[in-house]
Backbone as CSV, one residue per row, in Angstrom:
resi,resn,N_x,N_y,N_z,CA_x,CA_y,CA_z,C_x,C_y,C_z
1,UNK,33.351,-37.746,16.818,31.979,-37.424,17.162,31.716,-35.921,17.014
2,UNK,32.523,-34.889,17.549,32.632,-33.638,17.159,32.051,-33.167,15.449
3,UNK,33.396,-33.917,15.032,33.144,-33.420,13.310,32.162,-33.835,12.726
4,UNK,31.202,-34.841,13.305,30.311,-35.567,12.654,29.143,-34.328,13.211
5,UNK,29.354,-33.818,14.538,27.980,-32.544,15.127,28.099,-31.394,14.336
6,UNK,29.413,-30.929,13.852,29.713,-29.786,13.187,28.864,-29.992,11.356
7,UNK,29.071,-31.084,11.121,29.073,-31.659,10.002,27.517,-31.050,9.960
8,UNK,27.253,-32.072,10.853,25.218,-31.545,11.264,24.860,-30.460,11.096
9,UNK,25.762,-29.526,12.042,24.905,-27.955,11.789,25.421,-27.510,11.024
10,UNK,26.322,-27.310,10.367,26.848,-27.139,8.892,25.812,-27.264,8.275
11,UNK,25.478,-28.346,7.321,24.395,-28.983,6.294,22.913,-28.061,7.014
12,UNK,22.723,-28.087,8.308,21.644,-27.674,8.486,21.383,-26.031,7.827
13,UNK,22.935,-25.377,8.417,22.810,-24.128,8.028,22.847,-23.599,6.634
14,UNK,23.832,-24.385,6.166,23.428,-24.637,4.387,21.903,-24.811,3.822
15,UNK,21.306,-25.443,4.714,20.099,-25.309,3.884,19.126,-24.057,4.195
16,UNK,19.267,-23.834,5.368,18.576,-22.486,5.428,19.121,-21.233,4.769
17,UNK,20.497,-21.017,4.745,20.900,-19.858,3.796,20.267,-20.423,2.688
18,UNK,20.424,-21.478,1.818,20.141,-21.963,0.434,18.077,-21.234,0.676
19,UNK,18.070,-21.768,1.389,16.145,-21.652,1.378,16.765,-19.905,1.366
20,UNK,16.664,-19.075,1.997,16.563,-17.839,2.008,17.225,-16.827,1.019
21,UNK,18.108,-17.809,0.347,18.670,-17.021,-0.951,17.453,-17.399,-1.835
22,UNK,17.201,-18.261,-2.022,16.062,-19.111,-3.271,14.825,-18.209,-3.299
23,UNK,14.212,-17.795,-1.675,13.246,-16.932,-1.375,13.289,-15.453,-2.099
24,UNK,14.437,-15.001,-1.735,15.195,-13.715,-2.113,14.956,-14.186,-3.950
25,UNK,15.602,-14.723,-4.469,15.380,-14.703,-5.720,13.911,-14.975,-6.406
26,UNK,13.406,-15.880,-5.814,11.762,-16.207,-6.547,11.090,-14.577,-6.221
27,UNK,11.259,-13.967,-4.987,10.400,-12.708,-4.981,10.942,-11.538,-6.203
28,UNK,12.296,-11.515,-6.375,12.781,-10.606,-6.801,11.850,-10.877,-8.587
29,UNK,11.921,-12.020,-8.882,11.692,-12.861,-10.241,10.224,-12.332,-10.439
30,UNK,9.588,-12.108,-9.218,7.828,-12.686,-9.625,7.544,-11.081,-9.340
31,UNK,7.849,-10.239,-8.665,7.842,-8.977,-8.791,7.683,-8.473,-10.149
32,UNK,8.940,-8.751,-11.013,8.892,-8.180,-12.069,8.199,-9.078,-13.359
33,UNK,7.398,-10.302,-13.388,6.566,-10.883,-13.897,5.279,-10.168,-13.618
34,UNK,5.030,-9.958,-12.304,3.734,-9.259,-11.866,3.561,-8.006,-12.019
35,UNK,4.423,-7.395,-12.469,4.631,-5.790,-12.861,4.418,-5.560,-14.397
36,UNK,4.937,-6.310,-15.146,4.433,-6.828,-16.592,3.086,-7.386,-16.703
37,UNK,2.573,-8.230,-15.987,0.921,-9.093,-15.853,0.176,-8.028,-15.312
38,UNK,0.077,-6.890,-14.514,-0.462,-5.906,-14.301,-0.126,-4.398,-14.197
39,UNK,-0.272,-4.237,-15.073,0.163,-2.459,-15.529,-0.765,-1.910,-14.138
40,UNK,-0.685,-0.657,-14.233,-1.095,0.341,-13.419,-3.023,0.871,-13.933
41,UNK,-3.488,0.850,-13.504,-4.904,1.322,-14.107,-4.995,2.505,-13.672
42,UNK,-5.870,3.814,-13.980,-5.781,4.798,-13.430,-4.929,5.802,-14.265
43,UNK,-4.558,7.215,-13.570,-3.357,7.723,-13.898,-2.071,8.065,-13.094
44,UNK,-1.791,9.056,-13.389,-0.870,9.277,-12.397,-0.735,11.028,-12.628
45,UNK,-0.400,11.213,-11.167,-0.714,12.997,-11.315,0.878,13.289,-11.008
46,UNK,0.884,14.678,-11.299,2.680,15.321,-10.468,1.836,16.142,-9.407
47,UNK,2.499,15.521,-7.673,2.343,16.302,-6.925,3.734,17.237,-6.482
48,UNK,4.773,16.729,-7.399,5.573,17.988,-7.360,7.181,16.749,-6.899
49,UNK,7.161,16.226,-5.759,8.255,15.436,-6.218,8.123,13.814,-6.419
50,UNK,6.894,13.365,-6.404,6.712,12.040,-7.222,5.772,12.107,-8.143
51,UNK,5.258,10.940,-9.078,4.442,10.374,-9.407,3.517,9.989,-9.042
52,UNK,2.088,10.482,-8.318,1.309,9.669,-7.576,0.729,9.007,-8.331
53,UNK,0.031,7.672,-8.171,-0.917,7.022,-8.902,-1.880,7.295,-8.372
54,UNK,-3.386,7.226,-9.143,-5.104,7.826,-8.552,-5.162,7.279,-9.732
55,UNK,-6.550,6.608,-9.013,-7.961,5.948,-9.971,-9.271,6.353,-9.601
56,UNK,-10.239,6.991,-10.660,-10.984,7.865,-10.397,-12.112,7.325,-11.076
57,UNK,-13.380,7.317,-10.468,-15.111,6.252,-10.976,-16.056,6.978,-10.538
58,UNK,-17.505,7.646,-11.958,-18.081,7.942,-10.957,-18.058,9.747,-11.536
59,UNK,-19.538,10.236,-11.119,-19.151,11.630,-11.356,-20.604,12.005,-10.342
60,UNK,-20.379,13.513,-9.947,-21.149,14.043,-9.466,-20.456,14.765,-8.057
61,UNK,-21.607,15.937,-7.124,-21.020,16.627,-6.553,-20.675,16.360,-4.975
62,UNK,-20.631,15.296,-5.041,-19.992,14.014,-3.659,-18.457,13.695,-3.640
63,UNK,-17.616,13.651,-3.358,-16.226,12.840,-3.715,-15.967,12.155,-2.485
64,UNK,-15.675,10.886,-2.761,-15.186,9.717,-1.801,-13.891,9.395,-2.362
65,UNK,-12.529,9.654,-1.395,-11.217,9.381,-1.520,-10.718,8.304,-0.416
66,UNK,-10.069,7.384,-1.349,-9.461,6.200,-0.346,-8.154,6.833,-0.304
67,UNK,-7.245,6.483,0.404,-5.971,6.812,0.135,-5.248,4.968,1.140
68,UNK,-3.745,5.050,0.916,-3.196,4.135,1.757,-2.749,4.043,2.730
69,UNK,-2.903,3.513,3.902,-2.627,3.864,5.112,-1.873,2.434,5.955
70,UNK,-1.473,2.386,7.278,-1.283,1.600,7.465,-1.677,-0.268,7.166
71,UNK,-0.568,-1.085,6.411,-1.360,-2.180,6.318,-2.126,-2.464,4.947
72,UNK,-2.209,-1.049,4.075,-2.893,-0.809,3.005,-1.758,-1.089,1.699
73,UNK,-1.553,-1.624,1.000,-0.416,-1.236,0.157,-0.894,-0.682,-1.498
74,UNK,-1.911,-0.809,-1.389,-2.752,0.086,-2.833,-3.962,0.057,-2.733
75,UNK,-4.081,1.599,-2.695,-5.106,1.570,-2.240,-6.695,1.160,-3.479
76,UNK,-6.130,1.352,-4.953,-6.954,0.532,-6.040,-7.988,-0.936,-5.721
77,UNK,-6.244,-1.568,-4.818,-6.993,-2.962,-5.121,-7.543,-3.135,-3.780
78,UNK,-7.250,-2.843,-2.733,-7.969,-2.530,-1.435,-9.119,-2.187,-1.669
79,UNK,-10.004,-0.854,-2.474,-11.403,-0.419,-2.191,-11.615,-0.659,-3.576
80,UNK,-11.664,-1.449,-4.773,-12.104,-1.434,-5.841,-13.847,-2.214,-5.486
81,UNK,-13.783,-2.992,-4.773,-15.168,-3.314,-4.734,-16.005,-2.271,-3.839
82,UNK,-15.448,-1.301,-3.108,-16.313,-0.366,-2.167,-16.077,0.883,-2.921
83,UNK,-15.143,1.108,-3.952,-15.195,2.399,-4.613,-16.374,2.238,-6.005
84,UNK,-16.440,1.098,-6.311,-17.207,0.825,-7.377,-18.567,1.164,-7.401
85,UNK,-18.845,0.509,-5.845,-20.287,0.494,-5.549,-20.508,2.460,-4.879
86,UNK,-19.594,2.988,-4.426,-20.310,4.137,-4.118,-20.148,5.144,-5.450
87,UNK,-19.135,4.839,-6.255,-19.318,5.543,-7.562,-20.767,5.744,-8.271
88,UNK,-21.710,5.147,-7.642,-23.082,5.175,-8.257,-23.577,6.273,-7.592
89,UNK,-22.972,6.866,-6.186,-23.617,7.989,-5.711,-22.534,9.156,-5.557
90,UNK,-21.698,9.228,-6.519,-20.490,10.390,-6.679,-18.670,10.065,-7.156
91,UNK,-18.503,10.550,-7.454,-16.756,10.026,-7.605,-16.251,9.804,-6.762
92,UNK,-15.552,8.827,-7.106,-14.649,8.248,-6.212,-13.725,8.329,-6.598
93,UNK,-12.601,8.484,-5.738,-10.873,8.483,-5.609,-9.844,7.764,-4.856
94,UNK,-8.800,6.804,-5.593,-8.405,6.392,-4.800,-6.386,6.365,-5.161
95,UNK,-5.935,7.057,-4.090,-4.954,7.733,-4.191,-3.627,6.718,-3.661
96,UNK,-2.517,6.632,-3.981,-1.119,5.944,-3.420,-0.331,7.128,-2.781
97,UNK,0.137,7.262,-1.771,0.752,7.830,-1.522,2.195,7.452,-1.892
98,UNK,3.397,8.242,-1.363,4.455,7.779,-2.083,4.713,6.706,-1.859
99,UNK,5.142,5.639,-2.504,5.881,4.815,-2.469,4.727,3.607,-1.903
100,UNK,3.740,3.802,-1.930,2.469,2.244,-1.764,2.020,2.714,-3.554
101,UNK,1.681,1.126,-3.501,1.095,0.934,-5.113,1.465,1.215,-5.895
102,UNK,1.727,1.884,-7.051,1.903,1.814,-7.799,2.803,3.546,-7.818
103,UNK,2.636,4.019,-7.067,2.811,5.539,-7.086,4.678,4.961,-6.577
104,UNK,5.316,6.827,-7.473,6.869,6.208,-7.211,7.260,6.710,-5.431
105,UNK,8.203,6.398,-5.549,8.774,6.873,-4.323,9.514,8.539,-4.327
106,UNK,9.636,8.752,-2.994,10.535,9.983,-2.660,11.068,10.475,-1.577
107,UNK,12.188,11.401,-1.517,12.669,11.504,-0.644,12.127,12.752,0.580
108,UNK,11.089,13.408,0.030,10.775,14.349,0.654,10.158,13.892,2.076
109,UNK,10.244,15.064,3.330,9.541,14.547,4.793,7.778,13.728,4.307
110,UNK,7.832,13.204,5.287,6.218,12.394,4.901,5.624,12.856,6.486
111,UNK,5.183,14.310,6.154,4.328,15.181,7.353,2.541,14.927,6.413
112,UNK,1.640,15.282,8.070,0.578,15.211,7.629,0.353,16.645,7.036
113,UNK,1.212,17.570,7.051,1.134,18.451,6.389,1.252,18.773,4.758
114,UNK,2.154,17.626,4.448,2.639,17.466,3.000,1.562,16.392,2.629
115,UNK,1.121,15.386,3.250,0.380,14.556,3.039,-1.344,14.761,2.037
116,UNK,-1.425,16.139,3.116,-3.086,16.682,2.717,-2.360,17.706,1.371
117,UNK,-1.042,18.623,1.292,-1.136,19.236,0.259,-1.051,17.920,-1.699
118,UNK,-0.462,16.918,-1.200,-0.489,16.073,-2.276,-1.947,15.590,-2.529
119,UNK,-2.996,15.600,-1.504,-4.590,15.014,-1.907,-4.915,16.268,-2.390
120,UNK,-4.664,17.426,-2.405,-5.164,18.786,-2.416,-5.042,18.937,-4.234
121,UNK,-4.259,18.428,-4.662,-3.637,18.844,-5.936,-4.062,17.605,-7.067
122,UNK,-4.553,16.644,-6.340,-5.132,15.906,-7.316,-6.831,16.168,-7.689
């Protein structure tokens, strides 16, 4: 009766590692399908030790900047329908900080001090 309970949670636990490896692999898979199916729009600036990505709509002497913040993970596809519509009354900007969206990563401190000199330079 033992080996037959062990047997049980055995198989049970087998299937949950199996589910959570399978998970682990379909994300890893569709990441890089979805990275190919959508390039980056926008450009990308040097704020000195990454790549930021910024997408910019819109001209005149107003500027409206989104950037990413908590909860936000790009900030493009987050305000593309609210950057669009105020681009009719000035440029708009919408910025990744390191390592959200499309912008690369880095190792430098992430102070609100370094924060405003990287919006400063785009």
């Amino acid at each position: 009766m033992k080996k037959i309970k062990n047997l049980i949670k055995f198989k049970k636990w087998s299937v949950i590692i199996l589910l959570l490896v399978a998970g682990i692999v379909w994300q890893y898979i569709m990441v890089r399908v979805e990275q190919k199916k959508y390039p980056p729009v926008g450009q990308y600036v040097d704020v000195g030790t990454y790549q930021a990505h910024c997408y910019s709509e819109g001209a005149g002497d107003i500027a409206f900047v989104f950037i990413t913040g908590s909860g936000t993970p790009c900030a493009y596809t987050d305000f593309y329908a609210l950057q669009s519509k105020l681009s009719e009354n000035g440029v708009t900007i919408s910025f990744d900080h390191a390592g959200s969206g499309w912008s690369e990563e880095t190792n430098e401190k992430r102070s609100i001090n370094h924060l405003v000199k990287e919006l400063s330079i785009i």
